[in-house]
C-alpha positions in Angstrom: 49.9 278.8 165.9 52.6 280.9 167.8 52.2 283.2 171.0 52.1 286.7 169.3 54.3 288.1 171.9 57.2 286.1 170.3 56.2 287.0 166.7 56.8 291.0 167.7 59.2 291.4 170.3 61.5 288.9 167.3 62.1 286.1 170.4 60.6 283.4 167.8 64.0 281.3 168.4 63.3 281.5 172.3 59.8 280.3 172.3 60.8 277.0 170.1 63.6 276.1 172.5 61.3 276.9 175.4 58.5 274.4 173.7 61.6 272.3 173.5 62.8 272.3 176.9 58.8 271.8 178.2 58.3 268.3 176.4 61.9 267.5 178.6 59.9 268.8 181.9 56.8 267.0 180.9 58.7 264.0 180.3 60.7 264.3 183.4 57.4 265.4 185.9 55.3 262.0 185.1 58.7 259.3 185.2 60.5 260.8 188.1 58.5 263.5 189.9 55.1 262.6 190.0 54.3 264.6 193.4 54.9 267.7 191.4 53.5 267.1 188.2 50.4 269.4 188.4 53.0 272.0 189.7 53.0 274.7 186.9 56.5 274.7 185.5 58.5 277.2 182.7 61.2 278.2 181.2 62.7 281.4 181.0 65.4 283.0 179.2 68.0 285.2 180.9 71.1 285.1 183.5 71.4 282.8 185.7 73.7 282.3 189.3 74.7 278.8 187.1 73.4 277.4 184.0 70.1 277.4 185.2 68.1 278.3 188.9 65.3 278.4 189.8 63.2 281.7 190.6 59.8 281.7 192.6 57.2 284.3 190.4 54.3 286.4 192.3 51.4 283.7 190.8 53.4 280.5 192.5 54.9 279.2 189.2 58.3 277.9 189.4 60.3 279.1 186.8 63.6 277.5 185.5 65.8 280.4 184.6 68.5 279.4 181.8 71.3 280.9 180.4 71.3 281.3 176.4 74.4 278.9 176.7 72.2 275.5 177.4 70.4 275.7 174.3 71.7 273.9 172.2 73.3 271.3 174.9 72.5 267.3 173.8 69.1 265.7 175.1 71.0 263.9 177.8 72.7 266.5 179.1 69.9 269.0 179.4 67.6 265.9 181.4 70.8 266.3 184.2 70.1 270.0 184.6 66.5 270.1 184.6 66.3 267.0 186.9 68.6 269.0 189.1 66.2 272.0 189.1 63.6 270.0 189.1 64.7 268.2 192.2 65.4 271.7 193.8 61.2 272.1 192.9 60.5 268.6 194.6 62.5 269.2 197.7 61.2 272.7 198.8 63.1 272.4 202.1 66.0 274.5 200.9 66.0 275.7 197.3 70.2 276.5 198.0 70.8 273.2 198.8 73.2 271.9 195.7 74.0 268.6 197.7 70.3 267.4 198.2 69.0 268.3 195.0 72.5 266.0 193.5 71.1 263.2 196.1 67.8 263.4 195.1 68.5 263.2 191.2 70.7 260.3 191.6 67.7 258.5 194.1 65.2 259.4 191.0 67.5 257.3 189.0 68.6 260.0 187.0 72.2 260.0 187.9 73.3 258.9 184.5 71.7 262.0 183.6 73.2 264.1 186.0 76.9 262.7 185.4 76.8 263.6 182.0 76.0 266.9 182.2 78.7 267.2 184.9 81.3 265.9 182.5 80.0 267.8 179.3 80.5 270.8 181.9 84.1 269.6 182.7 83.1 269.5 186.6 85.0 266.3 186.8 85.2 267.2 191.2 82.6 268.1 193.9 82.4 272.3 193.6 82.1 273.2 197.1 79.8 276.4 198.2 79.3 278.9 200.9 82.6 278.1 202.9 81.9 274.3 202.7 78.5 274.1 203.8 77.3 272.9 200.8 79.0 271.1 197.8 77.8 270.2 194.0 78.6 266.9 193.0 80.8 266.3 190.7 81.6 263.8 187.8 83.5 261.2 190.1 81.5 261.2 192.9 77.9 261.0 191.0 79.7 257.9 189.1 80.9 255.9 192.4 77.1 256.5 193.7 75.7 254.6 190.5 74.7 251.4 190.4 76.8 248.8 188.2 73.5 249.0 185.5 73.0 252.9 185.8 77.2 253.3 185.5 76.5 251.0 182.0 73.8 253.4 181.1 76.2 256.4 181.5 79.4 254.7 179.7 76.6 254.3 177.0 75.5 258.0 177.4 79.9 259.4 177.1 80.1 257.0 174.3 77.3 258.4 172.2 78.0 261.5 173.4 81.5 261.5 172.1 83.0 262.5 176.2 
């Protein structure tokens, strides 16, 4: 039933949440990212740059590397950081390129997604990178590039959300 690996080394916790955070890939591979569903995709556990990134492995598996911290993180708010890794995946031009992947999740119709998790994250402003060559979105500029039904979806989203 479980990977034995998990069972010994007492990581039982870490294999549940990674089942957990799979289903949310899946999920998120055949609605918004169909050119890389057959990609293979995990989840690992360990430090991250942010609260998750993306690491390339020997074999060509994309991993998405989380922090501890995101674990127990509401549904919607873990579906705006994977779409934003996964978006990074989906890209492949640049995998540093904060501002596309944002772009590209909000064109996937994801934005509600990705607002929330930039609110529950209290990154109300753009987070600008590497001397301004690059740039996060933040809160107030994912919401201005929603449109009027996906801004509803999002005030529905804060609401139940309690933010």
């Amino acid at each position: 039933m479980f990977d034995s690996k998990y069972m010994t080394t007492g990581k039982l916790d870490d294999y549940i949440q990674s089942r957990k955070f799979e289903d949310y890939i899946y999920i998120l591979l055949n609605k918004a990212y169909p050119e890389i569903k057959d990609r293979n995709v995990r989840i690992e556990w360990g430090r991250a740059v942010a609260n998750a990134a993306i690491i390339r492995s020997q074999n060509k598996t994309d991993i998405i590397r989380c922090n501890r911290t995101v674990r127990n993180w509401p549904e919607p708010v873990l579906y705006g950081l994977l779409s934003h890794e996964l978006s990074h995946i989906a890209l492949r031009v640049n995998l540093h390129n904060e501002f596309q992947a944002d772009r590209d999740v909000i064109e996937r119709g994801l934005g509600p997604y990705l607002a929330t998790e930039r609110l529950y994250t209290n990154k109300q402003t753009d987070h600008i990178l590497r001397d301004g060559e690059d740039r996060y979105l933040g809160y107030i500029s994912i919401r201005k590039l929603l449109s009027s039904s996906e801004v509803h979806q999002l005030d529905t989203l804060m609401s139940d959300l309690g933010l």
